[in-house]
C-alpha positions as CSV (number, residue, x, y, z in Angstrom):
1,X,0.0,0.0,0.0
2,X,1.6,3.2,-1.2
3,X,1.9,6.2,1.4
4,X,-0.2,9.2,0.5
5,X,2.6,11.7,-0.9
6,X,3.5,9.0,-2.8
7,X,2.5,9.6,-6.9
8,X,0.4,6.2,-7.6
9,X,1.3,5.4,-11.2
10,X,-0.9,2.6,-13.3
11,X,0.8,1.2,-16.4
12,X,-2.4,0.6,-19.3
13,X,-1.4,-1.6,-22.1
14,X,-0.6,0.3,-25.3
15,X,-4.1,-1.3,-26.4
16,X,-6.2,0.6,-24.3
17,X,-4.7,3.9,-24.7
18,X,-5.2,3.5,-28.4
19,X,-8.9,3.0,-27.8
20,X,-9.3,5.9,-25.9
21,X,-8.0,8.1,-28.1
22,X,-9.9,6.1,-30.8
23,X,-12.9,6.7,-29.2
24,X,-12.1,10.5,-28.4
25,X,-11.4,11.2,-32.1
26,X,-14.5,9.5,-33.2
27,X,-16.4,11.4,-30.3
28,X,-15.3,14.6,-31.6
29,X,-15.8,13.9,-35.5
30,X,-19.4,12.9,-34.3
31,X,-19.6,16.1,-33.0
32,X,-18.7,18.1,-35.7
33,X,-21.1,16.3,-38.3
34,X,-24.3,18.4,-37.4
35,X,-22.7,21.1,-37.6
36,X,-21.6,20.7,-41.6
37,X,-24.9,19.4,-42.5
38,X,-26.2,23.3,-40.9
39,X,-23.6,25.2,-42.7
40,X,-24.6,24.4,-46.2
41,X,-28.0,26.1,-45.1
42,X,-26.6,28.6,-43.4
43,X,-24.7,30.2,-46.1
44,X,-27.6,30.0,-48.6
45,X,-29.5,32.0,-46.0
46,X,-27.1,34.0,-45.4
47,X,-26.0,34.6,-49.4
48,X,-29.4,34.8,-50.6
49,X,-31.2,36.5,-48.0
50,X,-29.2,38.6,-45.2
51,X,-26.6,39.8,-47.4
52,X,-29.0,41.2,-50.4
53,X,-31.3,42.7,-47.6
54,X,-28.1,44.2,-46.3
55,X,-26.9,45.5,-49.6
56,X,-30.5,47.1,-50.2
57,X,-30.3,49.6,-47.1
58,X,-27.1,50.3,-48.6
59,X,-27.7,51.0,-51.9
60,X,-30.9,52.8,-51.0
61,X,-28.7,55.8,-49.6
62,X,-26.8,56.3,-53.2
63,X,-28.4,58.1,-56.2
64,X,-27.8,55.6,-58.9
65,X,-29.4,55.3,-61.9
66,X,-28.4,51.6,-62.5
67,X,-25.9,52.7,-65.6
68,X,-23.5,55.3,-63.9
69,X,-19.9,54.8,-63.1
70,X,-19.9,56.3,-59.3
71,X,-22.7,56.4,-57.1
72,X,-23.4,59.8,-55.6
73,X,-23.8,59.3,-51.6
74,X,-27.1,61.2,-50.7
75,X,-28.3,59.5,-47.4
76,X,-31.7,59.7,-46.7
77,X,-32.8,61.7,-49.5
78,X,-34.4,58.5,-51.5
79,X,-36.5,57.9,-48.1
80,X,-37.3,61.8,-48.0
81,X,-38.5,61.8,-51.7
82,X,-40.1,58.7,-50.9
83,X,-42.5,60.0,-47.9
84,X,-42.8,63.6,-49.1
85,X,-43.9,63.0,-53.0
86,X,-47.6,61.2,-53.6
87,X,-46.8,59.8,-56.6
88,X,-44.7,57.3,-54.4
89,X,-46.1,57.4,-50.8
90,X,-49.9,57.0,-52.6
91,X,-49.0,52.9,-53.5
92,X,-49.4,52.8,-49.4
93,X,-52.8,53.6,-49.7
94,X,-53.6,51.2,-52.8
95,X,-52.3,48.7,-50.6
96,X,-54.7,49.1,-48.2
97,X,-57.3,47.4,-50.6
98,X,-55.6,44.3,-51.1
99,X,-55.0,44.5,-47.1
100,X,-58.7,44.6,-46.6
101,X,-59.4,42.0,-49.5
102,X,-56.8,40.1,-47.8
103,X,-59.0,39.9,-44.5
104,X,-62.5,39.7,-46.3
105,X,-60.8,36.8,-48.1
106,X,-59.4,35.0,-45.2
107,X,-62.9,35.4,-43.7
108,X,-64.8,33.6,-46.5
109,X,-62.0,31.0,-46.7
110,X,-62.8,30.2,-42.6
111,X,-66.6,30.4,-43.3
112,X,-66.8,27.7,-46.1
113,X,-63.7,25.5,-44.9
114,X,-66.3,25.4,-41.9
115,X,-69.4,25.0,-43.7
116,X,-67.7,21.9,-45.7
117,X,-65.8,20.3,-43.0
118,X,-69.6,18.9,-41.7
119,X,-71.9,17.0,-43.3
120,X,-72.6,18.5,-46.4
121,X,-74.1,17.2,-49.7
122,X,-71.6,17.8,-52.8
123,X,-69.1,19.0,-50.2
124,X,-65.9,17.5,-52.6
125,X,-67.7,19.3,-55.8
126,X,-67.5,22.1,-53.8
127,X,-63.7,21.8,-52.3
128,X,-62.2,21.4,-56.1
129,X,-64.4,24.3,-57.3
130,X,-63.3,26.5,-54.6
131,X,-59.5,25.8,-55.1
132,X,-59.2,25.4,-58.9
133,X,-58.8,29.1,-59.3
134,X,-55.3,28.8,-57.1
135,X,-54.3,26.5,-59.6
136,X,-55.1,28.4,-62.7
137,X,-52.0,30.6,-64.2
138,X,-52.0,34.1,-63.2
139,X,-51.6,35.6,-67.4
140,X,-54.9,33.5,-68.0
141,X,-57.0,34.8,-64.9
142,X,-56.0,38.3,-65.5
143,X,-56.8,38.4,-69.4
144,X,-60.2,36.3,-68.3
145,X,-61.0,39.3,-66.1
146,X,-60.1,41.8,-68.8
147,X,-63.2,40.9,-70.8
148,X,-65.2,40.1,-67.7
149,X,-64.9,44.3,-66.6
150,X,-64.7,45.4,-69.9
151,X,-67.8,47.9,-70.8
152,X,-70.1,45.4,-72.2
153,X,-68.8,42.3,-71.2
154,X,-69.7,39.7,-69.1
155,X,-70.2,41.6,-66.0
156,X,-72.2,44.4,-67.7
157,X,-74.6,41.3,-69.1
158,X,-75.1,39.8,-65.7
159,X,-76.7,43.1,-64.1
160,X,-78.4,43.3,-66.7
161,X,-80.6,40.7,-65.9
162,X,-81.7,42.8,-62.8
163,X,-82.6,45.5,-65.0
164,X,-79.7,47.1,-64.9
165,X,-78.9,49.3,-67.9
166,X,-75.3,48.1,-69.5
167,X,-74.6,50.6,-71.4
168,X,-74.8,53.1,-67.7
169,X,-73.0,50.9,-65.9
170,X,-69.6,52.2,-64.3
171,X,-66.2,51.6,-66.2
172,X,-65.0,48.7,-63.8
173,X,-61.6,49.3,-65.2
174,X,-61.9,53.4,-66.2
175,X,-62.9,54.9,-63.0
176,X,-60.2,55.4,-60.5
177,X,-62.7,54.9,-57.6
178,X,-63.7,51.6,-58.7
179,X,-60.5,50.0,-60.1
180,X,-58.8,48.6,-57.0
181,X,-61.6,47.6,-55.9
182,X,-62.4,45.1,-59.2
183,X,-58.4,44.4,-58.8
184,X,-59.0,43.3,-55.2
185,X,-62.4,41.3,-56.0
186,X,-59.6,39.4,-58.6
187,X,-57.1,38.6,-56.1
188,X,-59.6,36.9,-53.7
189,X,-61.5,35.1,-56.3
190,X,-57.6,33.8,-57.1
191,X,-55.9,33.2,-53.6
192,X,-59.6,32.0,-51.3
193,X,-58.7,28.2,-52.2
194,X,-55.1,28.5,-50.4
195,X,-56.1,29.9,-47.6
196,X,-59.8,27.3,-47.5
197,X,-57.3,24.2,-47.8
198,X,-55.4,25.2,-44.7
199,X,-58.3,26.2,-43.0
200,X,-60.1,22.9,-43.8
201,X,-56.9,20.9,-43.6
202,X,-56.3,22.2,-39.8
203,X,-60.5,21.7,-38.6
204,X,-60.1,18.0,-40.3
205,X,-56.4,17.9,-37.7
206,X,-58.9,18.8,-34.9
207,X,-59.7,15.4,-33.1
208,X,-63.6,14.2,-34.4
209,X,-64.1,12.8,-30.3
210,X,-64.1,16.4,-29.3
211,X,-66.5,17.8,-31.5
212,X,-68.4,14.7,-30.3
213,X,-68.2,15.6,-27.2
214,X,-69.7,18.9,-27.2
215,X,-72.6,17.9,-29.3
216,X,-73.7,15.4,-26.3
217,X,-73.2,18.1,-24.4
218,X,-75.6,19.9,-26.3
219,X,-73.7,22.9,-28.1
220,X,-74.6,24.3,-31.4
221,X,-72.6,24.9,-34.8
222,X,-71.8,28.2,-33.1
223,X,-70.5,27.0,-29.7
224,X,-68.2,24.4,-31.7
225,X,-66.7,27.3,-33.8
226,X,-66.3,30.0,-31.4
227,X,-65.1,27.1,-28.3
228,X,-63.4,24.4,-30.2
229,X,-62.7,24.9,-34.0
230,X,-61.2,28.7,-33.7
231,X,-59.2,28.0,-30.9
232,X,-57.9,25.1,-32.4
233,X,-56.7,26.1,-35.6
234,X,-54.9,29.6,-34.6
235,X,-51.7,28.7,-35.7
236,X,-52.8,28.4,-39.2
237,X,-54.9,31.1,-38.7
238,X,-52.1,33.2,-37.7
239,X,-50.3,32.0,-40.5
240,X,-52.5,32.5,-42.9
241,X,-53.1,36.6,-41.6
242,X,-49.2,36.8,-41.8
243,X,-48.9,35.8,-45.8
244,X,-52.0,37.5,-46.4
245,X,-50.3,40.7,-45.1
246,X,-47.0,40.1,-47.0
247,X,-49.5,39.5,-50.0
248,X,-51.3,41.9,-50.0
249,X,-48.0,44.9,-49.4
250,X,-46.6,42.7,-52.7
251,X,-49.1,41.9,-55.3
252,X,-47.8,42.7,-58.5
253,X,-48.9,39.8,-61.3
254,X,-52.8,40.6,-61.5
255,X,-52.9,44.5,-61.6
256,X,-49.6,44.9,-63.8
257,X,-51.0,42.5,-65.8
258,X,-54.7,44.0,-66.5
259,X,-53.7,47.7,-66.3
260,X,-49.7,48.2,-65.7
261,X,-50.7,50.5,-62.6
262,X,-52.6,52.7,-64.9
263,X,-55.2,55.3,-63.7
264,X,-54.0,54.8,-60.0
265,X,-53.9,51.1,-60.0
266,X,-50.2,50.8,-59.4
267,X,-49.5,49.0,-56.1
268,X,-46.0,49.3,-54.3
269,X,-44.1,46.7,-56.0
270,X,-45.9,48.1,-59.7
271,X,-44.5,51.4,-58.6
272,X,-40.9,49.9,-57.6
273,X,-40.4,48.2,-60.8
274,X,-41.0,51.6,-62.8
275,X,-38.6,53.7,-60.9
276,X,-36.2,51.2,-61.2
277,X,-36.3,50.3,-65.0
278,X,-38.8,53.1,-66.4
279,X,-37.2,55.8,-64.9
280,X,-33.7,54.4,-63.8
281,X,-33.8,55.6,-60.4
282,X,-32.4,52.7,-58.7
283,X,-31.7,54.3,-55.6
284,X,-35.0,55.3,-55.2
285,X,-36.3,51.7,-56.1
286,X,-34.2,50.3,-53.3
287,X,-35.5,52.4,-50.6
288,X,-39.2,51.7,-51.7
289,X,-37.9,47.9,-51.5
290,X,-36.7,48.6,-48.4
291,X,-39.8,50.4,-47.1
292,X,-42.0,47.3,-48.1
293,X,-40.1,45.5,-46.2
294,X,-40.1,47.3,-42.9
295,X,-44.3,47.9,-43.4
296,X,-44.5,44.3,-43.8
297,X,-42.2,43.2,-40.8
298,X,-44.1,45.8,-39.1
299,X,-47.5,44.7,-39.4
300,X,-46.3,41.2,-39.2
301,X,-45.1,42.5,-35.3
302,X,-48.8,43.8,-34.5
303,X,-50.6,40.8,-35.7
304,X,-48.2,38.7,-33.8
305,X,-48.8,40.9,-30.9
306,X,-52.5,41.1,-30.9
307,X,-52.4,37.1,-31.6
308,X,-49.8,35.7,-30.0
309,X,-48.6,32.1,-30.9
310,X,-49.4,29.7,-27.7
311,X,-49.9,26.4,-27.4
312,X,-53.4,24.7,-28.4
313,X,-55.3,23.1,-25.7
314,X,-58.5,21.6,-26.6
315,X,-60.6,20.7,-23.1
């Protein structure tokens, strides 16, 4: 028995120090292999996303007209011109339309992804009628629509079977009070089945013994809705109110298809494109790009705010 300031050594075979270290090396390489399946991911995100978002603010403080040599550093003079000039800050309010088609939209998607997730005769009919506009190509819907507004057309014809006279009725296309609007009634005719399928999708998720259970216990279609089918899809519900506010800040096929932002239709990313390659005023362009992108991350914040995301508990 060794005395205790005596050093205690052990001799190991050479074996067994060569599996430790074995096994330390392959501990550590094990280690390291998550982290090089992340990176690959990481640097698309960052090369695709963060960097060009970074570059944007940057540019947006140049006036450059996309062909010059130098770019002349002007600060905050694109965001100035931006704000103080209507011809640019007006897209905000044409946005506003497609932000309230964009609720009016996600409210008929709830209503009949809840009328046809019951009992209802037809209900499949229904489902692919309701979603085969989603799936039609945007060029086609928008040159459909085109004779649909157009004086005389098909929407003139159809008031007039309740006496309407056609050739009175308002140019749907012409009159600057009424264009967004028939834009707006376009885009939720298009983008409804999207938002229906993952509204009907997520009541479907919703398990059928609790929906049994409240029936027994005697609650009506309403009860179920407000109690157990609301509550229980608000994540997709939530989702669905965040891409309907990014959609609505950036539609762009539709109304540049059908008028080309003509007679106040254009909406902000309409109105980008032209500064950028109509007018060469790049600089400008980037700071409207800029600005779309802070109104959408900030009204992205308040919706997360007034909904926040919590867990589902179904009782």
């Amino acid at each position: 028995m060794a005395d205790a300031g005596e050093a205690v050594i052990i001799d190991l075979p050479a074996s067994n120090v060569l599996k430790v270290e074995g096994k330390g090396r392959f501990s550590r390489s094990r280690s390291v292999v998550p982290y090089l399946f992340v990176l690959v991911p990481v640097i698309l995100l960052l090369v695709l996303t963060y960097v060009p978002i970074v570059m944007t603010f940057w540019l947006s403080l140049f006036d450059w007209q996309g062909f010059s040599q130098g770019n002349r550093f002007i600060g905050l003079q694109n965001y100035i011109d931006f704000f103080a000039k209507p011809e640019y800050f007006g897209v905000v309010f044409v946005s506003l339309y497609y932000l309230v088609g964009a609720f009016i939209q996600l409210a008929l998607a709830l209503y009949l992804a809840t009328l046809l997730s019951f009992r209802t005769r037809f209900r499949n009919v229904f489902k692919g009628i309701i979603f085969f506009p989603y799936l039609l190509n945007g060029v086609a819907i928008s040159f459909t629509f085109l004779f649909f507004f157009k004086p005389g057309g098909v929407l003139d014809s159809f008031t007039g079977i309740f006496g309407a006279d056609p050739n009175n009725n308002p140019l749907w296309l012409g009159d600057r009070s009424l264009i967004n609007i028939s834009m707006v009634f376009v885009s939720i005719w298009r983008y409804m089945g999207l938002n229906f399928v993952l509204f009907l999708g997520a009541i479907q998720s919703i398990p059928p013994e609790t929906l049994e259970a409240a029936q027994m216990d005697g609650a009506n279609k309403w009860q179920e809705l407000r109690y157990i089918i609301l509550p229980g899809i608000r994540p997709i519900m939530a989702l669905s109110m965040i891409l309907a506010i990014a959609g609505s800040f950036t539609a762009f096929e539709i109304p540049f298809i059908m008028e080309d932002g003509a007679n106040g239709s254009a909406t902000f990313v309409i109105q980008t494109v032209h500064t950028a390659f109509n007018f060469h005023q790049y600089g400008l362009a980037t700071a409207m790009a800029a600005m779309l992108l802070v109104f959408v991350l900030l009204i992205t914040w308040v919706q997360r705010v007034l909904i926040p995301d919590e867990p589902v508990e179904l009782t």
